[in-house]
C-alpha positions, 0 to 999 in steps of 0.5 A: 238897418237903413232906410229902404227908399230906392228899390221895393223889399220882399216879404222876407226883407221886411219880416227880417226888419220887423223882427229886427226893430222887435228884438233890439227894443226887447231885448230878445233874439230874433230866432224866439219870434214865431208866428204863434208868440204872444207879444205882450205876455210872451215877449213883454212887450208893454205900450211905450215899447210898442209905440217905439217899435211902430215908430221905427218900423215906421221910418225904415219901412216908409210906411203909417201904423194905425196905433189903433190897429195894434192894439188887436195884434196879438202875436208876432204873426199878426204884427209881421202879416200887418207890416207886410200888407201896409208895406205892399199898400203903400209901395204899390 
């Protein structure tokens, strides 16, 4: 995973790196994040986790995660729907 500066990605790409980022901080594969899966009680996902993961999603997707806005994601969707739109905000 590197960072993606020169050439805008797609929808696909950036799930692809979000799930990515998920999995190596969890520890779980990549083919258990559905839309529908909790993140904290499912995947296990606790606070310290999720500021590690915003922080790399962060630096390979050139884009700021509102620490606050996580804490109303709920499931992998939600997180990866997030990530997709700031993406697209902050590369138009």
């Amino acid at each position: 995973m590197e960072s993606q500066d020169s050439k805008l990605l797609t929808t696909e790409q950036i799930i692809e790196t979000v799930k990515q980022v998920v999995s190596r901080i969890s520890r779980i594969d990549t083919e258990e994040f559905e839309d529908s899966v909790i993140i904290r009680e499912e995947l296990g996902i606790d606070s310290l986790m999720a500021m590690e993961i915003i922080a790399i999603c962060e630096k390979y997707l050139n884009i700021k995660i509102d620490e606050s806005k996580f804490v109303d994601i709920e499931t992998v969707g939600d997180f990866l729907r997030l990530t997709v739109d700031l993406y697209r905000k902050a590369h138009e």
